[in-house]
N, C-alpha and C positions, 0 to 999 in steps of 0.2 A: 365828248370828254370822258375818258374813262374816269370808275370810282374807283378808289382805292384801296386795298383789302390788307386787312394787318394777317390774314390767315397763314401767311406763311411762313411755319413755323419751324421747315425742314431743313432750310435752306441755310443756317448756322449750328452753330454748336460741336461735340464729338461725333464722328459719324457712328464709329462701334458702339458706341453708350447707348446715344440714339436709336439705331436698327434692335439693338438687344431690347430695352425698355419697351419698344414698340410690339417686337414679338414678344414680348412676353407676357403683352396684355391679350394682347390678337389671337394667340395661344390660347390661352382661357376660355375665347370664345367657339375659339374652332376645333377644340375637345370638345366641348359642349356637345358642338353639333353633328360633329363624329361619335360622340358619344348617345345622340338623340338615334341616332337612325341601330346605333348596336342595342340599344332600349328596345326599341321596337323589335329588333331581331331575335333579343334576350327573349322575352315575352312570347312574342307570338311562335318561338321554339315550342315552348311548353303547350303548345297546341296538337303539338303530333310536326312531323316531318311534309306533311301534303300543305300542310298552312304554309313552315316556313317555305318549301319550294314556291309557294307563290309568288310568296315577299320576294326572293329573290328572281323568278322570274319578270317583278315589276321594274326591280333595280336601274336596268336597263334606260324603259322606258322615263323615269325620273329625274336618270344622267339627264337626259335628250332636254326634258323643261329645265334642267336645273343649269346644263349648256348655253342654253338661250339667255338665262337669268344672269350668268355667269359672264357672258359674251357683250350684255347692255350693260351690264355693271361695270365690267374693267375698261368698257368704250367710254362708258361715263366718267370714270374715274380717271381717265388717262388725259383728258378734256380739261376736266376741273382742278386736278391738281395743273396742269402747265397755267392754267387760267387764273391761278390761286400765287403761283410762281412770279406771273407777270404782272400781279396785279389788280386786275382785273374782275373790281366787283359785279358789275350790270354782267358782265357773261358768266360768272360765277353763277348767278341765280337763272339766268335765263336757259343755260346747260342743264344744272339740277332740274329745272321743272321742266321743259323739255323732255329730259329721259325718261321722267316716271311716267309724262303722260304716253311719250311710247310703248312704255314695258304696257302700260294697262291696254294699250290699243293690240298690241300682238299679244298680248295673254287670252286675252276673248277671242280670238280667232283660235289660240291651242284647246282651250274648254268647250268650245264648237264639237271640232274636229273630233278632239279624244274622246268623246261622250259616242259618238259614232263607230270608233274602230278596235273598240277595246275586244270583242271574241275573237275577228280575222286578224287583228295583229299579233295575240299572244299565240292564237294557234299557229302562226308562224314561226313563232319564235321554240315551238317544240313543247309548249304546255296542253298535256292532258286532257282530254275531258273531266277527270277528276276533278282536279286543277283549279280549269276556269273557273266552278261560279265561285270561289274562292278568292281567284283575281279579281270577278268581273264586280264583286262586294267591295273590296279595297277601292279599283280606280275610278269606280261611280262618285264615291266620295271624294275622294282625294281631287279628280279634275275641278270637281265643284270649288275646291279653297284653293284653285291654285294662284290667284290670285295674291294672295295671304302668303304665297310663299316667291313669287317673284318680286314681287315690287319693295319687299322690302331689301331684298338683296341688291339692287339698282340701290334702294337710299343709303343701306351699310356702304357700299362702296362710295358714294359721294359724301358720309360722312370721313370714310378715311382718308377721303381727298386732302382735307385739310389737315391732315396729319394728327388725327384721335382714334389710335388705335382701340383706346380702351372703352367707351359707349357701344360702337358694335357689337361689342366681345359679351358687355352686360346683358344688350338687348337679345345676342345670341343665347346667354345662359339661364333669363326667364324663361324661353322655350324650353329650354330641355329639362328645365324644373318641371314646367306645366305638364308637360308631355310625360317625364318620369312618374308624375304623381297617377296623372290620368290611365295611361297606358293599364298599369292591372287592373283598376277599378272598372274601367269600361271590358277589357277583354276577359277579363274570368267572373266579372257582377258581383264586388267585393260590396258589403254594405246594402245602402239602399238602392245601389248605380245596380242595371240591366247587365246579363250575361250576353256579351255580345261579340265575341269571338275577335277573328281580324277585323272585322267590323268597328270594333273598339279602337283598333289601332288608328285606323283611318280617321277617325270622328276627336282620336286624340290628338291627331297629326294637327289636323285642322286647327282645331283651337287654340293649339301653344302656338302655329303659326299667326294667328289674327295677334298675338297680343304681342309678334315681332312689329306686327306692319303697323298696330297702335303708336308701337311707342318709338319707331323710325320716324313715321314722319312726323311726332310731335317734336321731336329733335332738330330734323333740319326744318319745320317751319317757329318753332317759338325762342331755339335756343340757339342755332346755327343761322336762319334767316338765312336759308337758300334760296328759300321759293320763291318764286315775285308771283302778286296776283293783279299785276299789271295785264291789258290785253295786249299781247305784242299783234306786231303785223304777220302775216301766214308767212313770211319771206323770212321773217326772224326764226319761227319755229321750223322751217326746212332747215335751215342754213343749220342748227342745235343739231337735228336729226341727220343732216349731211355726217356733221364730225364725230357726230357717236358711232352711226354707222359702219362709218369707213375705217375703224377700228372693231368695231362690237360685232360686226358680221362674218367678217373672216375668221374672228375668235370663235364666235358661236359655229360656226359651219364645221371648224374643225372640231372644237370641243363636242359638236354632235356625231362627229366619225368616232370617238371614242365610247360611247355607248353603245353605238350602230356597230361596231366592232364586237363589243362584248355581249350583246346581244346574237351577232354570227357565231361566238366564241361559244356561248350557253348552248347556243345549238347543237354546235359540237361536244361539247361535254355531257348534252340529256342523253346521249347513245349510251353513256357510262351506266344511266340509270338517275331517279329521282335524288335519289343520295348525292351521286356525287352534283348535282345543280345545286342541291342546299348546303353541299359541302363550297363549292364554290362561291354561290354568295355569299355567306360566313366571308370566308377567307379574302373578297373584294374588298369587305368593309373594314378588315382588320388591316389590311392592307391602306386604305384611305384613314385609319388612324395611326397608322406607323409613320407615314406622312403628314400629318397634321399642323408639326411643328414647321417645316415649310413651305405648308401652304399657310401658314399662317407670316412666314418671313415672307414671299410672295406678295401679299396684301397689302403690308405695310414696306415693300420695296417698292411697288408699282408709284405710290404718291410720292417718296423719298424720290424717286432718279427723275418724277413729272416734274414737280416743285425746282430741284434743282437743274434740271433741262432747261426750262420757263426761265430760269436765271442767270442762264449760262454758265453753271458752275460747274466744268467737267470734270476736275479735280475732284471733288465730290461723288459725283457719279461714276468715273472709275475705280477708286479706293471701296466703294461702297460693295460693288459686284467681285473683287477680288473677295474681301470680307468676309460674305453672304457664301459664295462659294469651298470658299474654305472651311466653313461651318457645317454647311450642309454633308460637307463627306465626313467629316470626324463623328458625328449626331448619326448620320445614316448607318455607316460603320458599328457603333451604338448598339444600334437598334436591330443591326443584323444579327450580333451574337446572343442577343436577349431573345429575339426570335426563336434562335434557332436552339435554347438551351429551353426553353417554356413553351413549344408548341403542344406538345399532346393535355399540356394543363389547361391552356385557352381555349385547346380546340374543345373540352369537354364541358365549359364555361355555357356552350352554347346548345349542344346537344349530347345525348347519352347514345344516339347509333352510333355503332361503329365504322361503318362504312362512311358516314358523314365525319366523325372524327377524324378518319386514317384520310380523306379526302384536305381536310382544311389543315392537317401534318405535313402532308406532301408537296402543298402551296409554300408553308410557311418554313420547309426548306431548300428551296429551291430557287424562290424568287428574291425575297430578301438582301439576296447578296448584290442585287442591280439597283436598290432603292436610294445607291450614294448618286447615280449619274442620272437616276432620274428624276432628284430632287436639281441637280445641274440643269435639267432637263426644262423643270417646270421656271426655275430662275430664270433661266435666257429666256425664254419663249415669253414670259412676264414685260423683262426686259425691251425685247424686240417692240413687242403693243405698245409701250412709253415713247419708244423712238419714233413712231407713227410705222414702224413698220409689220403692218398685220399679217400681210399677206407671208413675208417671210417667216412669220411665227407660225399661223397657219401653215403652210409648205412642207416644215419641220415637222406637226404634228400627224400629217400625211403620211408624212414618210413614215413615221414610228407604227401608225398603225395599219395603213393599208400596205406600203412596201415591206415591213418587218415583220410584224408581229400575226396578221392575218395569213401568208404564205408559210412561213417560219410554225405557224398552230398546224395548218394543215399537215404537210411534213412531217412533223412530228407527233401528233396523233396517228397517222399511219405506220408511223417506224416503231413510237416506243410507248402508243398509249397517252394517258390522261399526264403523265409523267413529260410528255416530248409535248403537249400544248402549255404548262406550266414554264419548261425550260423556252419554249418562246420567248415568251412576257419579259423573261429574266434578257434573252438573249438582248430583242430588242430595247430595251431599256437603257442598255451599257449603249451600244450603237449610239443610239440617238442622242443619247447625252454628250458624249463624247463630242457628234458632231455640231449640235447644240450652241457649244460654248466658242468652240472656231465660226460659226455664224456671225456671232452677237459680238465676239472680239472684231471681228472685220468692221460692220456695222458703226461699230463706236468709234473706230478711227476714223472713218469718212465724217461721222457727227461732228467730232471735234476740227475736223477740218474748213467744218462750214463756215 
């Protein structure tokens, strides 16, 4: 007999009022967090130019765990909210505790591994002798918390299963307090704290992480009571890990082509010179903050369309994607012209060479103009994961970066320079969005036909 769950909170009300309230909390957290990682950038700048190129040649590698982290989490949350939708307390908890004990079983397998490959990887990726033991300082540490930084992103997401956007969003902005205070104190030995360079960063990283993953799971187990510390049968917890899975894995598989990408991408871009790598990581993360706003409408759309799927309200669920779409390009639009009239002031926010400034100018006019279709982009692809359909999300995110954007850099790099791999990015971005949205419109009709 199933129990019954009053969680479901999405599933009435105005839709617009709703999605807005939601992101606007969600928001909060996910500047934070875009704003945690431009901290570290900020900071470890004032190091010299060979620190930050490190930072940025780690970037990459970060994406890749934060893919995986990314991939269990919207698997989990795609689960729990439909489960949340139908009702369904006993698999509500037994999903939730399930996915965490996943994330922790594959995260010890990542801190193995990465403890092993950190010289031969980055020397792949076109870092330095210099360079390395400046990397090989950061990701000694940083594999060690990575724990502290997946598992709570699994719990954020199954807290906004239930449609609470705004706890994530806090337990997101302790971090990036911790980490803002910590970050100079540790990296330049402010007071009685050690002078300890990128070293600092990494050991700041870590700590404002722990006190995300504190205070996640005191959330869902004392205040949300997702967890069950019932022993289930091993059949129950496959069966958990079957439907995370068969969402979370195709998400994670692609979402690690987009690091793996941008990682061939840096490759390409160290020809230019150390500059322009630091120039380009700057101008990644300025980039995932010009977006922020819908990756944060993303987060709390994935539980909105689950909850109402689980309910069968399609009415809802189409009204909700037209909305969301429509937003996204007026806001993106936005942000292109702000962009593009305050680049050389940002870019010098971050560093005083010029070659790294004129590098993160050149980004921030060029690519910005595709950030309406590939907030479209990131919405369908959200979308499609709710619908159970991964693999087509996945597919999507293929295209964009192995069909599009990896042949498209090449090309352009040989025709027009650092300029013709920028205009890539831009290229593919319009593309894939475009085709994005005739995906996810297809899809939904057949849903509603069921």
């Amino acid at each position: 007999m199933q129990n019954k769950t009053s969680n479901a909170k999405l599933i009435e009300g105005p839709i617009g009022k709703t999605l807005t309230n939601m992101t606007i909390a969600m928001t909060l957290g996910m500047v934070g967090m875009v704003a945690f990682n431009l901290v570290d950038t900020f900071f470890v700048g004032k190091l010299g130019t060979d620190q930050l190129a490190a930072l940025s040649f780690t970037f990459p590698v970060v994406l890749v765990v934060s893919s995986v982290a990314l991939g269990l989490g919207i698997g989990a949350s795609a689960v729990i909210s439909r489960a949340i939708g139908e009702g369904d307390q006993h698999r509500v908890q037994r999903l939730t505790t399930d996915s965490l004990l996943l994330s922790f079983i594959i995260v010890f397998g990542f801190v193995m591994i990465g403890q092993f490959t950190i010289e031969p990887l980055f020397k792949a990726l076109g870092a330095t002798p210099i360079i390395i033991p400046y990397i090989k300082t950061y990701m000694r540490i940083w594999y060690l918390g990575m724990p502290f930084v997946v598992i709570p992103m699994v719990g954020n997401n199954a807290i906004r299963a239930t449609g609470d956007a705004k706890t994530p969003s806090i337990i997101m902005l302790i971090a990036v307090c911790v980490n803002t205070v910590l970050d100079p104190l540790l990296i330049f030995g402010i007071g009685p704290f050690p002078e300890l360079g990128i070293k600092g960063a990494a050991i700041a990283t870590i700590i404002s992480r722990f006190t995300t993953f504190s205070v996640a799971l005191w959330v869902l187990t004392k205040r949300e009571k997702m967890i069950s510390y019932k022993i289930p049968k091993i059949s129950e917890i496959i069966d958990s890990w079957k439907q995370v899975l068969y969402i979370g894995v195709p998400i994670a598989g692609a979402r690690m082509i987009i690091p793996i990408t941008i990682g061939i991408i840096t490759r390409m871009v160290s020809v230019y010179g150390v500059e322009a790598v630091a120039g380009f990581g700057v101008a990644s993360r300025i980039e995932f903050f010009s977006l922020a706003v819908i990756h944060s409408l993303a987060s709390v759309f994935g539980p909105f369309l689950g909850q109402n799927l689980g309910a069968k309200k399609y009415d809802r669920v189409s009204t909700a994607i037209n909305i969301s779409h429509r937003f996204t390009i007026i806001w993106e639009i936005a942000i292109w012209i702000l962009l593009l009239l305050l680049k050389n002031p940002i870019a010098r926010i971050f560093n005083e060479d010029p070659q790294v400034i004129s590098t993160i100018a050149l980004y921030l006019t060029i690519v910005p103009i595709s950030y309406a279709l590939q907030g479209i982009f990131i919405l369908s692809t959200t979308a499609l994961n709710v619908m159970h359909k991964p693999l087509q999300a996945a597919s999507l995110t293929i295209f964009q970066m192995i069909v599009l954007y990896l042949p498209l850099a090449l090309l352009g790099s040989h025709l027009f320079g650092l300029k013709g791999i920028f205009a890539a990015v831009a290229l593919s971005y319009i593309v894939s969005g475009i085709i994005s949205r005739i995906v996810l419109l297809k899809y939904l009709k057949n849903e509603i036909k069921l």
